[in-house]
Residue, then its C-alpha position, 0 to 999 in steps of 0.5 A: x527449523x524454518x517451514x519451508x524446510x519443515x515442509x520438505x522433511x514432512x513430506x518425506x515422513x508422516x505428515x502427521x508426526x510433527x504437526x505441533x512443531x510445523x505450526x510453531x515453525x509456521x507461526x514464528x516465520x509469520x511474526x518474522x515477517x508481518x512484524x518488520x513488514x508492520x513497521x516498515x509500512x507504519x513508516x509511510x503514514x508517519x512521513x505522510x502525517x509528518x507533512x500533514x502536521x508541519x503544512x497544517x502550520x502554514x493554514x488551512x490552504x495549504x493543508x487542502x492543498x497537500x490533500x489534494x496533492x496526495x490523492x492526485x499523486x496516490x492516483x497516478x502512482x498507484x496505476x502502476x506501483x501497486x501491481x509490481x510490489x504485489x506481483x514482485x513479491x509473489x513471483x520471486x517467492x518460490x524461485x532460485x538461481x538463474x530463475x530468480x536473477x532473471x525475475x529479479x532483473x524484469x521487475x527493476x527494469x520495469x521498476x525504472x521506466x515506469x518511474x521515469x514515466x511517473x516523473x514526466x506526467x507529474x512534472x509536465x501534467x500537475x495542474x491537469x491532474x490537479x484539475x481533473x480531481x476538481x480543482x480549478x485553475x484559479x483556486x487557491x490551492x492550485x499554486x501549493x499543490x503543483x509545487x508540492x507535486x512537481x518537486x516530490x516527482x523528482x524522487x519517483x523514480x528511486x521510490x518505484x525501485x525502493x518499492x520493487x527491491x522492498x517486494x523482491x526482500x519480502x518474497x524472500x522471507x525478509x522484512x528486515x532490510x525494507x525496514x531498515x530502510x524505510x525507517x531511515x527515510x522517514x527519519x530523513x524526511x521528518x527531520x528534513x521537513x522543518x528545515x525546507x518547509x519553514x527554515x528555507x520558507x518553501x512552504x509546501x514544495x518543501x515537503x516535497x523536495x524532503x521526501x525526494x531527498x530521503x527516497x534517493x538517500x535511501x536507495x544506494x544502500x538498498x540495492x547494493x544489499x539486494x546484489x549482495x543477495x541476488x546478482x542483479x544484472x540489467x543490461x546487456x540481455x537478449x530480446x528474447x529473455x525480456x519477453x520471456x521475463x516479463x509476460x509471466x510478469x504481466x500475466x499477473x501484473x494486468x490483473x492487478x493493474x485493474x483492481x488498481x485501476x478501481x482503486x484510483x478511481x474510487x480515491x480520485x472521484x472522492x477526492x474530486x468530490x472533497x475538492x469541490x465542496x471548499x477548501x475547509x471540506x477538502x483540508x478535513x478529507x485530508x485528515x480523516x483520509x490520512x487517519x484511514x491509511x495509517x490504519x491500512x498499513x497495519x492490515x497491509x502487514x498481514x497481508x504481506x505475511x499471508x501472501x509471502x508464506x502461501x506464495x512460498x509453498x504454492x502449488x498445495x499438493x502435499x499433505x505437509x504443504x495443505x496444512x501448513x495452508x490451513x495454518x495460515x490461513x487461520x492465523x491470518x483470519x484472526x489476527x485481522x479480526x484482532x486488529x479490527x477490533x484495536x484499531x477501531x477502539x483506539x481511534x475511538x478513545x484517541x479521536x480528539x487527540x488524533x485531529x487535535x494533532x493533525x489540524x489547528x483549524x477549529x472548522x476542519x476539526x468539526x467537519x471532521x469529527x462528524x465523519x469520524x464514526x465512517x471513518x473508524x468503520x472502514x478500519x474495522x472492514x479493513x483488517x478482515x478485508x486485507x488479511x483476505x486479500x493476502x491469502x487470495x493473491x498468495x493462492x495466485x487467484x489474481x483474477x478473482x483478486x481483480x474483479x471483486x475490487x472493481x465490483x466493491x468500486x462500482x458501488x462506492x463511486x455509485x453511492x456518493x455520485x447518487x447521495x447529496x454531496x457532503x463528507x459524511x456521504x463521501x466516507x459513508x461510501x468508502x465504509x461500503x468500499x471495504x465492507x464488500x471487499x470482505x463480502x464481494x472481493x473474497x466472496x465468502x462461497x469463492x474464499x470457503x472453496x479455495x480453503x477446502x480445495x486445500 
């Protein structure tokens, strides 16, 4: 019996009966979730490690070039992206009917402007970003990076749908089908890379295109399996309907969009910092930096599951609804401090065959295997700080959410600008970054009320 039905006969019966049973219910619908979520997610470190290995082959430029596209990219991207995947999640969570058809037809609307505004600053803008995370108009690796750029763009607008009708599965309940679909992608864009990169010689633009492609490959099927499952209906609404939808959207939505904001800025000044050092510091940045976010996927997933079962069942004002909280939380605290633990011992054990794998350069190896001990670090704050994050903004708490991630930010960015520049003082501030995501963001007396108001 699935626990939102579970919750439903123990409200009307002792809330005590069937705790045993709850809590199997509970646990299986978390597995259900953060496992295909886990996977699901792991897909985009692996494109990204993908075009990671296939560029490191055309020399160290085009590998800091790519770097520095990424983070260029994961900039202006994540201004918007990341407020609708989380509050698209939460929002269509507890809805039905009418309710969740219009919800449905905000969030893929805003989904579609929003990508379409995306395309139109990278493709216009790339050098002036590129620019304003520190590479100069003559470095050599501006010409690669605004290639890789401007062809990537073409795909944001399927990416940002993909990633609104993945948060509209992932509030339902369902996992699989954003896995299905992710895994496809990436199969396209692994098998694309070789093909464009070397075999039609676009270097750089290659990978770009090869993630375009598979993103647009990719997004037919999806949202005729999300109108299978919610009639979506866009066009043809009234005025007053898009206001409506949307400002319970935006309500939300601007909370995030600031935590987001700190993010970006966190990323872009570290970047920018890599960036004017050399071109072998930046190409080192690239890879530890990609090591780092393969890492927070896994934690990504925990997230997702905690905020999904919360969402779900929220507000908590029954007996049934306050100890199936409890279980959540519990079980989302410690699975992160499990995969704490893995993940800084496998990357400690697999270190040289990590960097080995993601670079050929002997001088990007060393510079980063000295940063590698902050590195495994930030993996380690990270599985407490995101399995947090997901039982915060599952409580609907996104003020808090927000604050606490410009607060960590500040900190970050102030411990690299004061510290002489070098890698090691770069990932020395990104390892503060989430180690006061666990302290600050989910301040410990802020995380412990919201559990006894439980």
């Amino acid at each position: 019996m699935p626990a939102r039905t579970m919750l439903l006969s123990l409200s009307a019966s002792d809330p005590n009966s069937n705790k045993s049973q709850l809590r199997k219910s509970l646990d299986a619908e978390f597995v259900q979730i953060g496992v295909p979520a886990l996977f699901s997610l792991a897909a985009e470190p692996v494109a990204a490690i993908a075009d990671a290995i296939f560029v490191a082959k055309l020399g160290t430029t085009a590998q800091a070039a790519l770097g520095i596209a990424l983070s260029s990219q994961m900039a202006v991207s994540k201004l918007y992206n990341d407020p609708l995947l989380k509050t698209s999640t939460s929002i269509v969570a507890g809805k039905e009917g009418v309710d969740l058809e219009e919800s449905v037809a905000s969030a893929l609307t805003t989904a579609i402007a929003i990508g379409l505004i995306q395309t139109l600053i990278f493709y216009t803008l790339a050098p002036r970003i590129l620019n304003l995370m520190g590479v100069s108009f003559t470095s050599e690796m501006m010409k690669p990076a605004v290639s890789y750029l401007k062809w990537k763009s073409l795909g944001v607008p399927a990416a940002t749908l993909i990633l609104v009708s993945n948060g509209i599965f992932r509030g339902r309940g369902d996992t699989r089908t954003p896995l299905y679909c992710t895994v496809i992608s990436t199969i396209l864009k692994v098998f694309l890379d070789p093909l464009l990169i070397f075999g039609l010689e676009m270097g750089c633009a290659g990978a770009g295109v090869a993630s375009a492609a598979a993103q647009w490959c990719v997004l037919i099927p999806l949202l005729i399996r999300l109108n299978s499952r919610v009639r979506i209906r866009i066009f043809g609404r009234t005025h007053k309907f898009y206001a409506a939808a949307v400002t319970s959207y935006l309500h939300a939505g601007t909370l995030l969009l600031l935590s987001t904001v700190s993010k970006i800025w966190v990323y872009s000044f570290t970047s920018a910092m890599a960036a004017k050092m050399g071109t072998v510091e930046m190409a080192a940045y690239s890879v530890t930096y990609s090591i780092a976010f393969a890492g927070s996927q896994l934690c990504e997933a925990i997230s997702i599951a905690s905020q999904v079962l919360l969402a779900r069942n929220f507000p908590f004002n029954t007996p049934a609804r306050v100890n199936a909280a409890r279980r959540v939380i519990l079980r989302s605290i410690s699975i992160g401090v499990v995969i704490s633990a893995v993940l800084g011992t496998v990357t400690t054990l697999l270190q040289a065959q990590i960097l080995n794998t993601l670079t050929r350069s002997t001088e990007v190896y060393a510079a980063a295997a000295v940063v590698m001990p902050a590195v495994i670090a930030t993996q380690v704050f990270k599985g407490l700080g995101y399995s947090m994050v997901g039982i915060i903004l599952g409580g609907s708490d996104w003020l808090w959410s927000s604050l606490g991630s410009q607060l960590s930010a500040a900190l970050c960015v102030g411990i690299v600008a004061a510290l002489p520049p070098s890698l090691w003082n770069i990932w020395l501030g990104l390892t503060v970054l989430m180690a006061t995501q666990v302290t600050i963001v989910n301040n410990i007396n802020k995380f412990l009320t919201f559990c006894l108001k439980l």
